[in-house]
DSSP file (Angstrom, degrees, kcal/mol; ACC not computed):
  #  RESIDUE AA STRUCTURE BP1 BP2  ACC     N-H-->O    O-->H-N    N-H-->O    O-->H-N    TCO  KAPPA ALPHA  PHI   PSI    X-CA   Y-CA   Z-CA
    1    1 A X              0   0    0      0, 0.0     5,-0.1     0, 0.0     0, 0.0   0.000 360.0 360.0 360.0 123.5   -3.0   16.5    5.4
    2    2 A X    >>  -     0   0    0      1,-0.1     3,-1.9     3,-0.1     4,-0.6  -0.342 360.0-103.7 -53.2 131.7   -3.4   16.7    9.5
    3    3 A X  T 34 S+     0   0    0      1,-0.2    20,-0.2     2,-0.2    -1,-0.1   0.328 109.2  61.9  22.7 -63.9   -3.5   13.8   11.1
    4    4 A X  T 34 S+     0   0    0      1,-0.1    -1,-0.2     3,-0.0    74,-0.1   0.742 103.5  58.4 -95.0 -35.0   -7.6   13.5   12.0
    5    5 A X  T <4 S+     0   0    0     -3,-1.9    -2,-0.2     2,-0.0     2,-0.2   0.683  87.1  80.3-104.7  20.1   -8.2   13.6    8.7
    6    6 A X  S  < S-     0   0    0     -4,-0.6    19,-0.2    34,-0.1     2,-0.2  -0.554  76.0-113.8 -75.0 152.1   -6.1   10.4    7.3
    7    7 A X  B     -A   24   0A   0     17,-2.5    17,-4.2    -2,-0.2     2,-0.3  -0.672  11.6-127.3 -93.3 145.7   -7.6    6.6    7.5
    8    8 A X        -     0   0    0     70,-1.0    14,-0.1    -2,-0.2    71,-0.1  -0.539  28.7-164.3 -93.4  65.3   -6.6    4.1    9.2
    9    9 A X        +     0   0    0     -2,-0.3    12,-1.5    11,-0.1    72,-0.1   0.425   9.9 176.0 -64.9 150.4   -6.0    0.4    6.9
   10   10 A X        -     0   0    0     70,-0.6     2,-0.3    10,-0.3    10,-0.2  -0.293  19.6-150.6-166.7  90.8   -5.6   -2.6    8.2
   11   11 A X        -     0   0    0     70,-0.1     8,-1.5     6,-0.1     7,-1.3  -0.419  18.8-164.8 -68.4 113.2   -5.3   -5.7    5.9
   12   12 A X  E     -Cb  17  83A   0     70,-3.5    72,-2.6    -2,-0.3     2,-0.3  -0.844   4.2-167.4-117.8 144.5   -6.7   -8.7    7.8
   13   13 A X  E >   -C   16   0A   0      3,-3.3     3,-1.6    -2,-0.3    72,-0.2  -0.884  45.1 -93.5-103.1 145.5   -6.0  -12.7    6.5
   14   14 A X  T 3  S+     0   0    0     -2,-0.3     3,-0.1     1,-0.3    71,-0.1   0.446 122.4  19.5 -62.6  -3.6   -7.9  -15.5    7.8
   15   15 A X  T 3  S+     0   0    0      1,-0.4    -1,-0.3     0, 0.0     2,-0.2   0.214 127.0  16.6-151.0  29.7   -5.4  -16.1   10.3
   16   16 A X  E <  S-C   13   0A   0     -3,-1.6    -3,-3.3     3,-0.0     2,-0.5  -0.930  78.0 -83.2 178.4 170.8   -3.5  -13.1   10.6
   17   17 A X  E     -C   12   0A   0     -2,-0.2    -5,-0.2    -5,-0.2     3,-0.1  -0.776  29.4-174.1 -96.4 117.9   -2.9   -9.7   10.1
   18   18 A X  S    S-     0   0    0     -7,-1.3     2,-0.4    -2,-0.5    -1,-0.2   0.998  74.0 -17.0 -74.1 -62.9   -1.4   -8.9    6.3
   19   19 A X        -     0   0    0     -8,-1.5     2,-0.4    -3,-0.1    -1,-0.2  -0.889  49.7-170.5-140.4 155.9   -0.9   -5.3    7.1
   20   20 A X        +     0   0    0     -2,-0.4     2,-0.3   -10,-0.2   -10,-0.3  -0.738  26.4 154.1-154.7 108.6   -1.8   -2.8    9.4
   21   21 A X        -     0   0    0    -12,-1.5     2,-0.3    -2,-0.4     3,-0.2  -0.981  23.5-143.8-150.5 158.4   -0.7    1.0    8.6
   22   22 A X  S    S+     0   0    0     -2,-0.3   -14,-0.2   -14,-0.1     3,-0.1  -0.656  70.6  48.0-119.8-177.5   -1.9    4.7    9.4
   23   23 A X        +     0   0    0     -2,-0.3    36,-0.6     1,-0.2     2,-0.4   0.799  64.6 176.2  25.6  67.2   -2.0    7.8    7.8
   24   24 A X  E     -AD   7  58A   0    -17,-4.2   -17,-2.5    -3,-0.2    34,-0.2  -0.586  17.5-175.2 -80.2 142.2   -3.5    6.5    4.8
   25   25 A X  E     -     0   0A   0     32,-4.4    15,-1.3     1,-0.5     2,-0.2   0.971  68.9  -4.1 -69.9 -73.0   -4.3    9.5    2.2
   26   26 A X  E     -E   39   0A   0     31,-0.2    31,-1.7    13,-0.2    -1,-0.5  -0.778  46.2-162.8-140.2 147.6   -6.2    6.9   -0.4
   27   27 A X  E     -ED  38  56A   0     11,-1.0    11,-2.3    -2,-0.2     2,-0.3  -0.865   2.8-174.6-140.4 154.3   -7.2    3.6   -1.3
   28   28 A X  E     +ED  37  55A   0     27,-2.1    27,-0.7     9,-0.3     2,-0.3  -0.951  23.6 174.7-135.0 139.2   -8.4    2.5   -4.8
   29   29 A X  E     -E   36   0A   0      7,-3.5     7,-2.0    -2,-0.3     2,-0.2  -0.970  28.5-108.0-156.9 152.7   -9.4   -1.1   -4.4
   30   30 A X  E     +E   35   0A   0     -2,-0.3    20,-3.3    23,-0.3     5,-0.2  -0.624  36.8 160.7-115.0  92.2  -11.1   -3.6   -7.0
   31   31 A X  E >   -EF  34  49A   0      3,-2.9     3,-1.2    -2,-0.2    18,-0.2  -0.722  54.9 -86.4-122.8-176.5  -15.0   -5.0   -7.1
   32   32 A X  T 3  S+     0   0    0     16,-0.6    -1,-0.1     1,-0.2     3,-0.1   0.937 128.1  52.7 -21.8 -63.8  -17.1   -6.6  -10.0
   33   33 A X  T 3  S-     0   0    0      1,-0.2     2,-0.3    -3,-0.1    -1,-0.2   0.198 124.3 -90.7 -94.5   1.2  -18.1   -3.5  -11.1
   34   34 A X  E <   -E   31   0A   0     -3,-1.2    -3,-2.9     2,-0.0     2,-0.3  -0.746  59.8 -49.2 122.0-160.0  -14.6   -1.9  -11.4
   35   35 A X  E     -E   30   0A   0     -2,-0.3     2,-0.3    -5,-0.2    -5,-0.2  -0.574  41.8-169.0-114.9-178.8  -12.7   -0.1   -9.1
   36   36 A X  E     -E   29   0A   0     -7,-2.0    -7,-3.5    -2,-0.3     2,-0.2  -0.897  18.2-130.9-159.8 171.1  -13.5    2.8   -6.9
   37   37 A X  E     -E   28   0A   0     -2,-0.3    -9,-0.3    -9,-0.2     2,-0.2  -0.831  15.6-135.2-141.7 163.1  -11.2    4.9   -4.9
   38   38 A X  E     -E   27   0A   0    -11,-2.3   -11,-1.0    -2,-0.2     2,-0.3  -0.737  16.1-176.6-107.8 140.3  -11.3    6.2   -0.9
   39   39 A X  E >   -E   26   0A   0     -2,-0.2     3,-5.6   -13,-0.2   -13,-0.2  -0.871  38.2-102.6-170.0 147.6  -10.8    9.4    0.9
   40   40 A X  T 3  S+     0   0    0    -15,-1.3    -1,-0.1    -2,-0.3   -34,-0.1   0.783 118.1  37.8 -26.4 -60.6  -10.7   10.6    4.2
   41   41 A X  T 3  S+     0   0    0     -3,-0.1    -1,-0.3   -36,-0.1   -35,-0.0   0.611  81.1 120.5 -72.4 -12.1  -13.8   12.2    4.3
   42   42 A X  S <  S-     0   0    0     -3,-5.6    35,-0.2     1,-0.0     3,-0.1  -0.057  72.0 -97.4 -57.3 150.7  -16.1    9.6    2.1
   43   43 A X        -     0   0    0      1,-0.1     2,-0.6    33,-0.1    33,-0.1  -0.267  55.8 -86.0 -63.1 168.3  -19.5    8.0    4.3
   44   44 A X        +     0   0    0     -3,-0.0     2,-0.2    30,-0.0    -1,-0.1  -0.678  62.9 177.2-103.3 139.9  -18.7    5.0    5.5
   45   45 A X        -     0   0    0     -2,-0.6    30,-3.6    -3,-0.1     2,-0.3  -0.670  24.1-136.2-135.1 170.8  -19.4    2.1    3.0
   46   46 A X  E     + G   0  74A   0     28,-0.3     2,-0.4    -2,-0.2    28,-0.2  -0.984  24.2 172.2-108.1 120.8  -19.1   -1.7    2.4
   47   47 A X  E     - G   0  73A   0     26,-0.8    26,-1.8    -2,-0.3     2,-1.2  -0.977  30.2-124.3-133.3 175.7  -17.9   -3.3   -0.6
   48   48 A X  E     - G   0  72A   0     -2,-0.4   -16,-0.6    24,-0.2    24,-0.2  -0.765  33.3-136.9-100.6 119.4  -17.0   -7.0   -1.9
   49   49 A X  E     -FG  31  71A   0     -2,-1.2    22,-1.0    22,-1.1     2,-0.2  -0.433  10.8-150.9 -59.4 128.4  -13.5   -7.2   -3.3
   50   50 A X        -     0   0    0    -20,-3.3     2,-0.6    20,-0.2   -20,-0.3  -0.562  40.0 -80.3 -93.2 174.3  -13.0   -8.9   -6.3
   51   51 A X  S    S+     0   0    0     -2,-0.2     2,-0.2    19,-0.1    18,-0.2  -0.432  91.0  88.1 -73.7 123.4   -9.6  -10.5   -7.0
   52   52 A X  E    S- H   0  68A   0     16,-2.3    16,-2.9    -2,-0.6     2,-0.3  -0.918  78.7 -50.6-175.3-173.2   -7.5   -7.9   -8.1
   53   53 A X  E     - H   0  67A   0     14,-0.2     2,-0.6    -2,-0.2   -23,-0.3  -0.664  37.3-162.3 -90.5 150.9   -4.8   -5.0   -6.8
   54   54 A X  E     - H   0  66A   0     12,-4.4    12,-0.5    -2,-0.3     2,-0.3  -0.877  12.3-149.0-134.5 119.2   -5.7   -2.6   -4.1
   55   55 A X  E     -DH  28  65A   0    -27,-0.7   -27,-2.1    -2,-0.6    10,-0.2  -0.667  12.0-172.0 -92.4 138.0   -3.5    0.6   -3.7
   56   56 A X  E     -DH  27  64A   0      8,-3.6     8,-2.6    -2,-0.3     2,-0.3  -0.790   6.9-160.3-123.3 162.3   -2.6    2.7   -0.9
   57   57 A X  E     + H   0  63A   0    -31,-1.7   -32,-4.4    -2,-0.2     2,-0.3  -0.951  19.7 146.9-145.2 142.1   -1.0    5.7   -0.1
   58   58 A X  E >>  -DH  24  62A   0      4,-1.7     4,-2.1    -2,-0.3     3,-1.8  -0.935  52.1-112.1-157.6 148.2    0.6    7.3    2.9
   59   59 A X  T 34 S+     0   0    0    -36,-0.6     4,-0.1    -2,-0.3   -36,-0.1   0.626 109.9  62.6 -43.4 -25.4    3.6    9.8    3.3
   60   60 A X  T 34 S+     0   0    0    -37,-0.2    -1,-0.3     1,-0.2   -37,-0.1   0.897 128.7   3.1 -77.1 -33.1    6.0    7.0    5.0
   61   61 A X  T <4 S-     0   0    0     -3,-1.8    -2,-0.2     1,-0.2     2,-0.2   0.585  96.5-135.5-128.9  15.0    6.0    4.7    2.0
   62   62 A X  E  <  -H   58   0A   0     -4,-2.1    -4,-1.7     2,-0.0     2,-0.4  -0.545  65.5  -7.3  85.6-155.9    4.0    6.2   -1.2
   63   63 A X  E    S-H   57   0A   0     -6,-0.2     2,-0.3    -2,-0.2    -6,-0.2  -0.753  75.6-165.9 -97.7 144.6    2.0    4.8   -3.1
   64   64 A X  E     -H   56   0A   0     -8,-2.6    -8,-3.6    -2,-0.4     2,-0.4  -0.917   8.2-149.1-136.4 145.1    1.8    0.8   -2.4
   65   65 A X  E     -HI  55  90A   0     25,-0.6    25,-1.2    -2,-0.3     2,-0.3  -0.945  12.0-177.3-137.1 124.6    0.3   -2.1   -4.3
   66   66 A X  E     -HI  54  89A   0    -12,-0.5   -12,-4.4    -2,-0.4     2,-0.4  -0.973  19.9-145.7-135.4 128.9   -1.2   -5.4   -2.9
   67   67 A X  E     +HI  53  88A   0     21,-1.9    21,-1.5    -2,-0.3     2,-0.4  -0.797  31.8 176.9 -92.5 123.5   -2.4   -8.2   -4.9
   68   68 A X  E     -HI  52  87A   0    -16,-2.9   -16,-2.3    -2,-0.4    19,-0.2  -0.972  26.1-136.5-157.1 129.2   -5.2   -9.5   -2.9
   69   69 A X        -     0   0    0     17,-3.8    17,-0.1    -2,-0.4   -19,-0.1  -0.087  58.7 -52.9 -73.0-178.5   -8.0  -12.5   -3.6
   70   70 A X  S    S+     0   0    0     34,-0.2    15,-0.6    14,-0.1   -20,-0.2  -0.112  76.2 114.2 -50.4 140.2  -11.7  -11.7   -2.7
   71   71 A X  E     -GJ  49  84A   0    -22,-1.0   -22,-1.1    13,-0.2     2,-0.3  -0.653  59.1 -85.9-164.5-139.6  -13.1  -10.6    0.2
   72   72 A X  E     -GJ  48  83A   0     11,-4.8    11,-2.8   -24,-0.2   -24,-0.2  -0.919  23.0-142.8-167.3 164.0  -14.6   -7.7    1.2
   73   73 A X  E     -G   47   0A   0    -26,-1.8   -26,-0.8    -2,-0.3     2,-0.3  -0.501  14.5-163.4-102.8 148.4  -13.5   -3.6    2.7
   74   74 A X  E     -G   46   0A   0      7,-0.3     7,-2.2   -28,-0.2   -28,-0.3  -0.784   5.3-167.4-138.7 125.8  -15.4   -1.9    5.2
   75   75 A X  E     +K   80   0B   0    -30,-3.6     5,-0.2    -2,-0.3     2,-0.2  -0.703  13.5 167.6 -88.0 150.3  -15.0    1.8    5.8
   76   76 A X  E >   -K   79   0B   0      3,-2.1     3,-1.5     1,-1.1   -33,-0.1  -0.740  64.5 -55.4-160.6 111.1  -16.5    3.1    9.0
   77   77 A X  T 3  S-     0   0    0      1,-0.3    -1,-1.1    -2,-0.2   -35,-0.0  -0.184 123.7 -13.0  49.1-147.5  -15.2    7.0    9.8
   78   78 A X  T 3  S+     0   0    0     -3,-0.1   -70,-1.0   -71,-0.1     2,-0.3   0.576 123.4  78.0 -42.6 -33.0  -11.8    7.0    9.9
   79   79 A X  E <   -K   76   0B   0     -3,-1.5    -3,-2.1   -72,-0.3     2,-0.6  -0.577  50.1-177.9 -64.0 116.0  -10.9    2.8   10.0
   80   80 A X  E     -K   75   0B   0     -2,-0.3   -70,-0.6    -5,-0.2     2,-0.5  -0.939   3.2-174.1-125.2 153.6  -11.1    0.8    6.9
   81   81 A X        -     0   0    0     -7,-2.2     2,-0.5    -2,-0.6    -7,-0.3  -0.837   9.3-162.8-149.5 131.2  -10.5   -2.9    7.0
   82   82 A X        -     0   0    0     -2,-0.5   -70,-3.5    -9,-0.2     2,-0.4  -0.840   0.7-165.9-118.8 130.1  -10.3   -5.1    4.4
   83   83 A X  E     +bJ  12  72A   0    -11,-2.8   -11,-4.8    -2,-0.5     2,-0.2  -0.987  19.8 165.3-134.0 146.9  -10.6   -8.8    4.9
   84   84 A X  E     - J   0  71A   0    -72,-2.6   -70,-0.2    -2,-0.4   -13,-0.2  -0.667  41.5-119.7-157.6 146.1   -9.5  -10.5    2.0
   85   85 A X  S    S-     0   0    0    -15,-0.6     2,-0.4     1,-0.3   -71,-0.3   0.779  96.0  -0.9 -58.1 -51.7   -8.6  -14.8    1.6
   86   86 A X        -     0   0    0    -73,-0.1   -17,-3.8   -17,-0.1     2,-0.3  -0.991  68.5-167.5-152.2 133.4   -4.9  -14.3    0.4
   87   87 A X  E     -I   68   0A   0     -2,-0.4     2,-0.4   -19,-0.2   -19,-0.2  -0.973   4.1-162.2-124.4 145.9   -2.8  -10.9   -0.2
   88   88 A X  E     -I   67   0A   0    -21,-1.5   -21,-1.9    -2,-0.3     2,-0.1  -0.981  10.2-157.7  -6.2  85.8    0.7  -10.7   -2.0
   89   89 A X  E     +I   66   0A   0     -2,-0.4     2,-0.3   -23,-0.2   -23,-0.2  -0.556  26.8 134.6 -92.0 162.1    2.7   -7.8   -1.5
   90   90 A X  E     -I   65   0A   0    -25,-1.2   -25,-0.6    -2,-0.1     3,-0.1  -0.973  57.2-116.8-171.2-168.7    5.2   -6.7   -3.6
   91   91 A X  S    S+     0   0    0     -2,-0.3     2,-0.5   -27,-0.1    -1,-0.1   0.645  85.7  85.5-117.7 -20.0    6.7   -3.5   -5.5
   92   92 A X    >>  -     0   0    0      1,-0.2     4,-1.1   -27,-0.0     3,-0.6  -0.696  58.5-161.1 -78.4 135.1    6.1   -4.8   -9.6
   93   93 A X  H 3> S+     0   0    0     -2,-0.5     4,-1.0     1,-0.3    -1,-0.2   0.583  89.2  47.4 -85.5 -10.0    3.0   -3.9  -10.6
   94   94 A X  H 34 S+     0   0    0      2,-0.2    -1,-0.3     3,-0.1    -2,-0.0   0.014 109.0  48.7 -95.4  10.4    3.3   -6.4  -13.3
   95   95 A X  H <> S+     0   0    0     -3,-0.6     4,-1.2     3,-0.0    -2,-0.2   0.574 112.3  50.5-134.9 -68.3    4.6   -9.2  -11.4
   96   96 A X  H >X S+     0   0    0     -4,-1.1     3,-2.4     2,-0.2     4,-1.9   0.975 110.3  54.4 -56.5 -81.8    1.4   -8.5   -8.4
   97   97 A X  H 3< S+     0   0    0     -4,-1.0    -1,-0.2     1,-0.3    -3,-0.1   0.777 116.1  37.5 -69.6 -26.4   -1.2   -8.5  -11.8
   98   98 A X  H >> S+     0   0    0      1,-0.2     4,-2.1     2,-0.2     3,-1.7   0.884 112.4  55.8 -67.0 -26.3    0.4  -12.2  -12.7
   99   99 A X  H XX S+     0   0    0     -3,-2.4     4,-2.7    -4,-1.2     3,-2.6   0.999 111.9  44.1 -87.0 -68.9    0.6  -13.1   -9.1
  100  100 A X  H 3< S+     0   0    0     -4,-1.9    -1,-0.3     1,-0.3    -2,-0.2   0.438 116.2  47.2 -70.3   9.6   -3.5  -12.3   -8.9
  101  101 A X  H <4 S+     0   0    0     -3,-1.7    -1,-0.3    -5,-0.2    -2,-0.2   0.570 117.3  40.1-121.4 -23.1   -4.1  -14.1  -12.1
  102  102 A X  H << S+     0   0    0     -3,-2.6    -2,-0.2    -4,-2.1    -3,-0.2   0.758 128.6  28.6 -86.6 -41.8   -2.0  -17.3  -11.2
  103  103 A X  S  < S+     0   0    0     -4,-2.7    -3,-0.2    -5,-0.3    -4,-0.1   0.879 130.6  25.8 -97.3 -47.6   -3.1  -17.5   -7.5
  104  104 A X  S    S+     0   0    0     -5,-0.3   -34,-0.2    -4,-0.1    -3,-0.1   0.622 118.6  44.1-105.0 -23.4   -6.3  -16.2   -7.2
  105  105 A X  S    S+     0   0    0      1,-0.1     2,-0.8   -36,-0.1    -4,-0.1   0.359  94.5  82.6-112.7  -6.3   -8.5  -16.4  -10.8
  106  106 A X        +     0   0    0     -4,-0.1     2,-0.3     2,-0.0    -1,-0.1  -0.862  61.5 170.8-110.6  95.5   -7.5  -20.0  -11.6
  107  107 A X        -     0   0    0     -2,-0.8     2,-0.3    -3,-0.0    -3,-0.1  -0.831  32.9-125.1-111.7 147.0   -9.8  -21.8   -9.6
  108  108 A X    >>  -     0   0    0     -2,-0.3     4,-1.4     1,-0.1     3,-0.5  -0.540  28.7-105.8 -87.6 137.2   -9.9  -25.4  -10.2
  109  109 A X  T 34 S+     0   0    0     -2,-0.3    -1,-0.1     1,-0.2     5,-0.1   0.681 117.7  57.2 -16.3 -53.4  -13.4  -27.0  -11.1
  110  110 A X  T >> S+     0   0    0      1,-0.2     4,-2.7     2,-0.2     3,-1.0   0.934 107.3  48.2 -51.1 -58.9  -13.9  -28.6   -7.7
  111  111 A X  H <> S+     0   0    0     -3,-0.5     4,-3.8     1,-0.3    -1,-0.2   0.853 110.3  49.8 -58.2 -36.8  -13.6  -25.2   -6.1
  112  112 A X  H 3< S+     0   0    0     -4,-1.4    -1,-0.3     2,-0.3     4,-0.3   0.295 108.5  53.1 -70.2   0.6  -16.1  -23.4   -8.6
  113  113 A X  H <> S+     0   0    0     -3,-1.0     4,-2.3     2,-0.1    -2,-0.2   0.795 111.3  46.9-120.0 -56.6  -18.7  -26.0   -8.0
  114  114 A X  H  X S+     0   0    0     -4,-2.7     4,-1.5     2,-0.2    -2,-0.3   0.955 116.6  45.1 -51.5 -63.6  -18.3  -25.5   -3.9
  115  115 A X  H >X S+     0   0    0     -4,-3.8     3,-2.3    -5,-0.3     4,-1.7   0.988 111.2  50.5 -60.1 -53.9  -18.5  -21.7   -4.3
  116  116 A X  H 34 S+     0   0    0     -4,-0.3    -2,-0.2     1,-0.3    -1,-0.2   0.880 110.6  48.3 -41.7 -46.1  -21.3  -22.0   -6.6
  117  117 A X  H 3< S+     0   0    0     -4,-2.3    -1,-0.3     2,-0.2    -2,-0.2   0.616 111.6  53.3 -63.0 -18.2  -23.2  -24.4   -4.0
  118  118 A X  H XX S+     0   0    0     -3,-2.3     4,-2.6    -4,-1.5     3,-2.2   0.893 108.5  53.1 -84.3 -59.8  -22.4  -21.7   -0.9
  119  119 A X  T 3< S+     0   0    0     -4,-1.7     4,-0.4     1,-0.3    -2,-0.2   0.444 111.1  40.9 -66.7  21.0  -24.0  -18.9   -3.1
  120  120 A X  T 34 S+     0   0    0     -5,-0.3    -1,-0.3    -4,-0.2    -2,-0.2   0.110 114.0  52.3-127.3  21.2  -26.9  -20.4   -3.6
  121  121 A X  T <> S+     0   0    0     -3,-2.2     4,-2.7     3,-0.1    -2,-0.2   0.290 113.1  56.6 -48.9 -48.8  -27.1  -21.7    0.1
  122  122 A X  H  X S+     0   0    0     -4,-2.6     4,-0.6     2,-0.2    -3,-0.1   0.798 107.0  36.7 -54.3 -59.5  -26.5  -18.4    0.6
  123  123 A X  H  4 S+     0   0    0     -4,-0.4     4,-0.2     2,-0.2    -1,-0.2   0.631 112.0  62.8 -65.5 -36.3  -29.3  -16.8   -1.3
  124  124 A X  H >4 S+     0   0    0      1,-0.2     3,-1.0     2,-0.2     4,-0.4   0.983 103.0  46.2 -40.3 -72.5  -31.4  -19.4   -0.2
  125  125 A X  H >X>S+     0   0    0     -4,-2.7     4,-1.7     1,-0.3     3,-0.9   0.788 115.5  47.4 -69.3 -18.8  -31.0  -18.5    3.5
  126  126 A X  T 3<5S+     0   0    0     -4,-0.6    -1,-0.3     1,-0.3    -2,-0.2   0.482 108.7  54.1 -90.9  19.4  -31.6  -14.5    2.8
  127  127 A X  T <45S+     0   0    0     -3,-1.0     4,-0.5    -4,-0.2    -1,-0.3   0.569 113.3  39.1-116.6 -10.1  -34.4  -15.0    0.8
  128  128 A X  T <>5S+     0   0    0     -3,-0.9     4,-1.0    -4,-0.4    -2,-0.2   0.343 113.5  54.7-118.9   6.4  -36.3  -17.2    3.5
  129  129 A X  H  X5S+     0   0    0     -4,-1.7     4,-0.6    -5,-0.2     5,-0.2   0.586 108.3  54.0 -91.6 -26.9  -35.1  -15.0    6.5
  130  130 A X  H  ><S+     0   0    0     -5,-0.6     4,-1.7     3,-0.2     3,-0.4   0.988 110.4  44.0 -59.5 -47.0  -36.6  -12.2    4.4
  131  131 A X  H >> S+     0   0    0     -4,-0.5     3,-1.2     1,-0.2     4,-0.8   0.974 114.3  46.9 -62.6 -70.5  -40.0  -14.1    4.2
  132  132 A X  H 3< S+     0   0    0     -4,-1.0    -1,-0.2     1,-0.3    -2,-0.2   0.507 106.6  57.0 -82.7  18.4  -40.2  -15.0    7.7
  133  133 A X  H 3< S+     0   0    0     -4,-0.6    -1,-0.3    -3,-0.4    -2,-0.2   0.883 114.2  44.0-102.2 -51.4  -39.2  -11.2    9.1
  134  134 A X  H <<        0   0    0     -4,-1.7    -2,-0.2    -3,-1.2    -3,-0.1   0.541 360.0 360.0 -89.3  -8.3  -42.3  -10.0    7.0
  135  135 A X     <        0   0    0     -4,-0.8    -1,-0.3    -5,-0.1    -3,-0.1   0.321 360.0 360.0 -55.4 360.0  -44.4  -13.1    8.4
């Protein structure tokens, strides 16, 4: 594939940059609703990442595997960037599915009772900036 039409990825952590690579082919990456896959040419989307693997490919290293907690992708033309809590890289693909199952899906009580109280903070606030924009 030329050039112009490959993506450009760039895996951001909350206080750094996990990865950063060009002449991505494809990405298949992970949401609630299952996974979905990327190419050059798709419109340029948003999704939220569940905790899960997200695969890349480009001609210098192949197809590539990152175990990577929730977050969320954004494509916009050629540039996608996915910003994500914690990623894991690695080369076992079975090793990366424990890694996301140990690290990322075993959330401690405390922590599930604090997310629960942000999404519903959450919802709160878009559901009364939606009433007062139609006010």
């Amino acid at each position: 594939m030329p050039a112009a039409t490959l993506m450009d990825l760039k895996i951001l952590l909350p206080f750094r940059i996990f990865a950063e690579k060009t002449g991505v082919s494809r990405i298949v990456a992970e949401t609630r609703e299952g996974s979905f896959g990327l190419l050059p040419h798709r419109l340029d989307c948003v999704a939220a990442l569940a905790p899960g693997i997200l695969i890349y490919e480009n001609e210098a290293e192949g197809e590539v595997c990152v175990a990577v907690d929730e977050g969320v992708l954004i494509k916009s033309g050629s540039e996608v960037h996915v910003s994500v809590r914690n990623a894991i890289g690695g080369t076992d693909l079975g090793q990366l599915r424990e890694a996301v199952e140990r690290e990322f899906l075993s959330l401690d009580e405390r922590e599930q009772s604090v997310r629960a109280v942000m999404a519903k903070m959450e919802s709160d606030f878009i559901r009364r900036l939606a009433e007062f924009q139609h006010d």
